[in-house]
DRENTOR-914212 format. One record per residue (C-alpha): residue in three letters; x, y, z. Coordinates in steps of 0.5 Angstrom, whole numbers, plus 500, padded with zeros to 3 digits. Example, Ala and Ser with C-alpha at 12.3 -4.5 7.8 and 13.67 -1.06 7.14 Angstrom:
BEGIN
Ala525491516
Ser527498514
This chain:
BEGIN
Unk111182547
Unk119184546
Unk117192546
Unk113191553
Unk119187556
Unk123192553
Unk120198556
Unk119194562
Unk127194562
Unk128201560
Unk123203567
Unk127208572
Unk124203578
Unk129198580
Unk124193582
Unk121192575
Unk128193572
Unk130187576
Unk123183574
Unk124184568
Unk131181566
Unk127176569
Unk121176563
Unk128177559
Unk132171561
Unk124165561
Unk123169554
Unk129168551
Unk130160554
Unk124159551
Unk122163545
Unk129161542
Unk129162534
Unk123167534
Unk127172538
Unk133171532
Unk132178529
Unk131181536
Unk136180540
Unk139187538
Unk133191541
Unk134187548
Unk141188547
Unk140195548
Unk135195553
Unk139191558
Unk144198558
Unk140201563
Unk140194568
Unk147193568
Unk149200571
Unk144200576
Unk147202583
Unk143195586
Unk147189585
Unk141185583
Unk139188578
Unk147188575
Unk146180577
Unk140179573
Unk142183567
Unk148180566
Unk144173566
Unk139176562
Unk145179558
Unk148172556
Unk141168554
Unk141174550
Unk147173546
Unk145165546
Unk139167542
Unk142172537
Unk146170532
Unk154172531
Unk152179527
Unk147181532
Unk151179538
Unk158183535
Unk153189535
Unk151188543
Unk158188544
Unk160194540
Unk153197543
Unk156195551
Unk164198549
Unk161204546
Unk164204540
Unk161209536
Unk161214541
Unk166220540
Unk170222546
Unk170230548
């Protein structure tokens, strides 16, 4: 289900991008302590939401963003975070 959702997310048609976050967010109300070791997966899923031009797309992720890191644990969610900064990439 998580890997559905998250190709759901990473689809460049912005309408299924939206529905998606939706799925993301009832999931994550819902599944809560299933999704504990997942949450870094969404979390890189939800990249491609946040930059979308449309703002409702930027809205839902950002909703979907915060029942993410609400589920995650503090480890996976500091790897969101350092995921959503760039961090790790090497500037030019």
């Amino acid at each position: 289900m998580v890997n559905c959702v998250r190709a759901a997310l990473m689809d460049p048609e912005s309408e299924v991008q939206r529905l998606a976050c939706e799925v993301v967010t009832i999931l994550c109300e819902r599944g809560g302590d299933s999704l504990l070791h997942f949450s870094q997966m969404l979390g890189r899923a939800i990249l491609l939401p946040l930059v979308n031009p449309k703002s409702k797309n930027r809205i839902a992720a950002l909703r979907s963003l915060t029942s993410i890191l609400h589920v995650g644990i503090w480890k996976h969610n500091a790897f969101i975070m350092e995921i959503l900064i760039g961090k790790n990439e090497k500037l030019k």
